[in-house]
N, C-alpha and C positions, 0 to 999 in steps of 0.2 A: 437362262441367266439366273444366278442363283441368288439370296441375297445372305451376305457373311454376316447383318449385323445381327447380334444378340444381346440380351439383357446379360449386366454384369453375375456372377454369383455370387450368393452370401456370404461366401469364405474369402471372395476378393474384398468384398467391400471393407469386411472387417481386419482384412488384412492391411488396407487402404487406412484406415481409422486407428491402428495400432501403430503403424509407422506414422502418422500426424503424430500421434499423442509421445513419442519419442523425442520429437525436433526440442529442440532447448526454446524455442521460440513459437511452440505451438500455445503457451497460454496467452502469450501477446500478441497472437494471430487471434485468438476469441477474444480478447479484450475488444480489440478493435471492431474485428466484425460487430460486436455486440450494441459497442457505442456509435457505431455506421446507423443498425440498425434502427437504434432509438430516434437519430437524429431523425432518419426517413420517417417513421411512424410520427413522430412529435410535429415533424410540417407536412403531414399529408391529411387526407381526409379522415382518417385511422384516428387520430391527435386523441378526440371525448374519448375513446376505445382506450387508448394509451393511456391516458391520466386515469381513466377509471379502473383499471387492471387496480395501481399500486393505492387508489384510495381505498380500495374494496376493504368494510373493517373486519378483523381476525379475533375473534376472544377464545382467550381458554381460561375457564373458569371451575373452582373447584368448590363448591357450599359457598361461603360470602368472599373468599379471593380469587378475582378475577385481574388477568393481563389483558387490555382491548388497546388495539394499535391497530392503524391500518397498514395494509399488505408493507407497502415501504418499512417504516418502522419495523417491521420485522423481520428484514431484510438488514436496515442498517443497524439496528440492536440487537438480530441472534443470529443471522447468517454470518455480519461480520464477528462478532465474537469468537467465532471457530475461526477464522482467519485470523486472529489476532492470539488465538492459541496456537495454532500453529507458528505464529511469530517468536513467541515466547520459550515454543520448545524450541525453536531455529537458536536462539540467543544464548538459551541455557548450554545447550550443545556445544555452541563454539567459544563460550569463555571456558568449558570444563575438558575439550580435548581440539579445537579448532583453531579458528585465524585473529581468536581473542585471545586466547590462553597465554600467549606471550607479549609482552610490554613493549619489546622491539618490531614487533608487527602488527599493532593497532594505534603507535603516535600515527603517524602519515594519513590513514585515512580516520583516524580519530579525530586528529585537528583537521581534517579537509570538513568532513563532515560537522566542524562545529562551525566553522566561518561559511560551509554549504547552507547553515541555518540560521545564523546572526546578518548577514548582509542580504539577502531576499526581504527578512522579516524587515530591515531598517529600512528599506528603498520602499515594500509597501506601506511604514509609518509614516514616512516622510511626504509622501504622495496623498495620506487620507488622514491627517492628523489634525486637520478641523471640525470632521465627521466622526461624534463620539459613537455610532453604531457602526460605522463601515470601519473605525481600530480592532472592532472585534476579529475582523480577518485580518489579523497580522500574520497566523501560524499559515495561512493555506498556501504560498509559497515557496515553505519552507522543505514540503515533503519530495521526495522522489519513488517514483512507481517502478516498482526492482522489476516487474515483470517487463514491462515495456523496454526499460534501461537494456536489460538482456538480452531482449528480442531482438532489438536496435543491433546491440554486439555482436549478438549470434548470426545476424545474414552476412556480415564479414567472413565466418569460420574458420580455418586455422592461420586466417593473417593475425588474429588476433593473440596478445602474446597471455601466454599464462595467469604473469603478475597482475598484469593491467584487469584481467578479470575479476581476480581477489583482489583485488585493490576497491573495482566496484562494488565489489558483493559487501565487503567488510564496511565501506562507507556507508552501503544504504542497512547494514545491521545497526550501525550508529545511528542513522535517520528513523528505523522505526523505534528506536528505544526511546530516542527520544520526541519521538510522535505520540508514545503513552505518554512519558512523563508529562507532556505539556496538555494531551487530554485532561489525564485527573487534576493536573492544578488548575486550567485556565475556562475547560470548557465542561466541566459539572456543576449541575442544579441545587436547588434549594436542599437541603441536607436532612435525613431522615435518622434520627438518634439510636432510635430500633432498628430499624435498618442496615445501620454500619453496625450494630452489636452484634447482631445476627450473621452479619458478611463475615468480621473479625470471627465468632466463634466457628463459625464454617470452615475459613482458612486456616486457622490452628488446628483443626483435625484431621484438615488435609496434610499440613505438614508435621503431625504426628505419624500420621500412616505411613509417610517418606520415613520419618524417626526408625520407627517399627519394621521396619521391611514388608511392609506392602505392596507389591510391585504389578496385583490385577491391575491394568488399564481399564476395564470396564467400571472398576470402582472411582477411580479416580473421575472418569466421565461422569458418574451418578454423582457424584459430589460437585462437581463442575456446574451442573445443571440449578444443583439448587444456590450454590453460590452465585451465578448468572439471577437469576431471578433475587437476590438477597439487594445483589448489586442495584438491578434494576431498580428495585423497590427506592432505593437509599438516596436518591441524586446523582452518584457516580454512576458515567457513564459507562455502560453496562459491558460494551469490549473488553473493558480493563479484568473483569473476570475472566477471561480466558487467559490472559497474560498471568496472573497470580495462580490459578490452576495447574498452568503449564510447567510454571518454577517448582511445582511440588512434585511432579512426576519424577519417580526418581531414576539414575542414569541408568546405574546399574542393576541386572536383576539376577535372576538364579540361573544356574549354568550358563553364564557367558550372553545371555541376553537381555538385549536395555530395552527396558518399557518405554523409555521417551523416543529414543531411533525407530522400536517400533510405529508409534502412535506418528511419527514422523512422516514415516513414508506412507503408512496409511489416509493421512490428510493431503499429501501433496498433490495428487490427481483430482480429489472431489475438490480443492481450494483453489487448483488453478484452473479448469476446466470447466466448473459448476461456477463455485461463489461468487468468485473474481468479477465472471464475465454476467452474471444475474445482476451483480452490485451495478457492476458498469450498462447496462443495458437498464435499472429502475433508475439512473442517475443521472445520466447522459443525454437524455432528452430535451436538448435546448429548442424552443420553440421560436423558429426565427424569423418569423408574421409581425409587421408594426414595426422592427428593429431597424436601423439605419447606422450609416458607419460612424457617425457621433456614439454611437454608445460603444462603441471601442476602446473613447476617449475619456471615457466616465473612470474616475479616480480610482473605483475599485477595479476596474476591469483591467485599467493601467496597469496599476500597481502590485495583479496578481503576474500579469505578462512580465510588466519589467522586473518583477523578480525571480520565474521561474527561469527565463530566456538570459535576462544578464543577469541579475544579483547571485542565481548558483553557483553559474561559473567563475565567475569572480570570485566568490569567497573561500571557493575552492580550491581555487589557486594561487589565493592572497596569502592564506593559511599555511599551507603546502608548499609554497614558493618561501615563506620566512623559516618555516624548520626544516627544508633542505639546504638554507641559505647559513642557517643558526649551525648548522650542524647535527640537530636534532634526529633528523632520519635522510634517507635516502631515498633516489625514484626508485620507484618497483624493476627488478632485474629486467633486465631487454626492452624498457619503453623506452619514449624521448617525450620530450616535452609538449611536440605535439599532437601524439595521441593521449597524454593527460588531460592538453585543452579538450580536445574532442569528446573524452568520458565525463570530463566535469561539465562539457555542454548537455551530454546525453541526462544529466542528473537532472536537468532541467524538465523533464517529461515528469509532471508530480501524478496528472490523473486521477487513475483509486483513492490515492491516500490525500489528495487534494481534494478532491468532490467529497471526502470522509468529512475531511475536517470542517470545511465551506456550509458542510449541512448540519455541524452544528455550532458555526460561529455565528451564521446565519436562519437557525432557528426558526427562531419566532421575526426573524424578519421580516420586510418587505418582497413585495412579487421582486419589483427592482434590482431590491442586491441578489436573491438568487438569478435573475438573468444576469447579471454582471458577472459574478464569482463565476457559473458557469462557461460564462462566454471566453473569461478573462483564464481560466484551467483549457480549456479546449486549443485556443488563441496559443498561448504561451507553451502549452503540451507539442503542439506540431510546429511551432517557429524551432524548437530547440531539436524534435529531430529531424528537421531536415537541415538544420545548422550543424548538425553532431554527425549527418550521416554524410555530408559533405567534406566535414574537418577530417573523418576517420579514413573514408576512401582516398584522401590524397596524403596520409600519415603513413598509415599501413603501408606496412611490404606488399610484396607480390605474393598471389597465394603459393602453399608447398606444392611443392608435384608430389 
């Protein structure tokens, strides 16, 4: 009797690994695992293991200026930063040849996306409005995590119609634009005079270089770095230099190729696959020892559910529903109304860009409100997709043959 089985080979496995990394829904397959994972180390015996990974402190220090952050912080101030450059060139891209660049294709999920952000933020004011530290989490949720939203779309596959995709995509380009803007207004520190002097002279020679036709990306990154660290120094919150970097990269370059589409694609794999799922795994660690289902009911924890799980959809469709109503715009060709409900529920998944914000609306808070905010993101992240994956599967057609 013989035995058939054998070790896989190294050209399956990576063959295996490259078709994962293809799926439209493989970053939101790591997100998840990653945030699975955290939770399991965060309540097992592992936990001092786990907390003490992302306290471990990191300095880099050159003669008498030094950066010392521990491991986290350098996670959510320079890992994300690249991610937030990559947002920046996404944005740039699509108002200069994309699903921005025309007027009649950005009301719809323009205003969906403004009422997906004004009615979340009012139901969590409404709900913590006697708690002057717990109004600091108004924005957290207001955000939607595009990777998740995706993933969620993507396991449906060619039920799904065209529009309704661009329809999501172009809404959460509106959600993270305005996920900066409300960063550097709402949630930057005491303000360093030097600091912004330095950031502003950085960026004007960044966007000289775009003037001049400059079109090395590698230079553009070496100016990025020290703008990041300008930023850092200054109060503003230190992402937002990657988004102002990003707008300097310029489209076009010499023989027909654009240094931004470059730099483009070259982040899209190390952002979804690496940073995303790092962010989500130092972040996600709810430690759910001493908790009880009263704290569910804690204002903030409410307030972030009842607004990512109802206030999105809602406002989404409040919005959406008055300018198709006004005349304004039209649904997306080949939907119905209720596969819109279903993607404005799937909006409701914030995660990433919720735990972003949560950590630093909640700062220097209490141990408290981060178990809240986190419990109240995780809570409200899975009520909406399995309300969104429910809505979708009895909207949708039947798959094509």
């Amino acid at each position: 009797m013989t035995d058939d089985f054998s070790l896989p080979k190294p050209s399956d496995i990576a063959d295996a690994i490259r078709d994962f990394l293809r799926l439209e829904s493989a970053g939101g397959i790591l997100l998840l695992a990653a945030a699975i994972l955290a939770m399991g180390l965060a309540n097992s015996p592992l936990s001092d293991f786990y907390d003490g990974i992302f306290a471990t402190p990191v300095a880099v220090q050159v003669g008498s200026f030094a950066i010392d952050k521990p491991l986290l912080l350098w996670v959510n101030d320079g890992l994300m930063a690249i991610f937030f450059f990559l947002i920046g060139l996404e944005i740039k891209r699509e108002f200069l040849e994309g699903e921005l660049s025309s007027l009649s294709q950005v009301i719809l999920p323009g205003l969906g996306a403004l009422g997906g952000m004004v009615v979340p933020a009012a139901i969590y004011l409404w709900l913590n409005w006697q708690d002057p530290r717990a109004v600091d989490g108004w924005a957290i949720p207001v955000a939607t995590d595009i990777a998740f939203a995706l993933g969620l779309l993507s396991v449906f596959g060619t039920r799904v119609p065209t529009a309704l995709k661009v329809f999501l995509l172009t809404l959460a380009i509106f959600d993270d634009l305005a996920a900066i803007v409300i960063i550097a207004l709402f949630y930057s520190g005491d303000l360093s005079g030097a600091a912004l002097v330095v950031s502003a002279a950085v960026l004007g020679l960044a966007f000289l270089m775009n003037r001049r036709g400059v079109t090395t990306t590698s230079a553009y990154v070496l100016i990025g770095i020290v703008l990041w660290v300008a930023v850092l120094k200054s109060g503003v919150h230190a992402t937002l230099a990657g988004v102002l970097i990003a707008f300097c990269v310029p489209h076009k370059g010499v023989a027909g190729q654009s240094p931004l589409k470059a730099l483009e694609h070259d982040l899209h794999g190390p952002v979804a696959y690496a940073i995303l799922p790092l962010f989500a795994f130092a972040n996600a660690g709810l430690a759910l020892g001493g908790m009880s289902w009263s704290d569910l009911f804690h204002p903030i924890t409410t307030g972030i559910v009842a607004g990512l799980a109802l206030g999105k959809p809602l406002g989404i469709l409040l919005f959406v529903g008055l300018a198709v109503l006004g005349g304004l715009a039209k649904l997306p060709k080949g939907t119905s109304w209720a596969q819109l409900v279903g993607v404005s529920v799937a909006c409701g998944i914030g995660f990433t860009m919720s735990l972003f914000i949560a950590g630093l609306a909640f700062e220097h808070g209490s141990t408290s409100d981060i178990a809240g905010d986190r419990l109240g993101i995780l809570a409200g992240s899975v009520l909406s997709a399995l309300m969104a994956a429910a809505i979708l599967h009895f909207s949708l057609g039947r798959a094509k043959a």
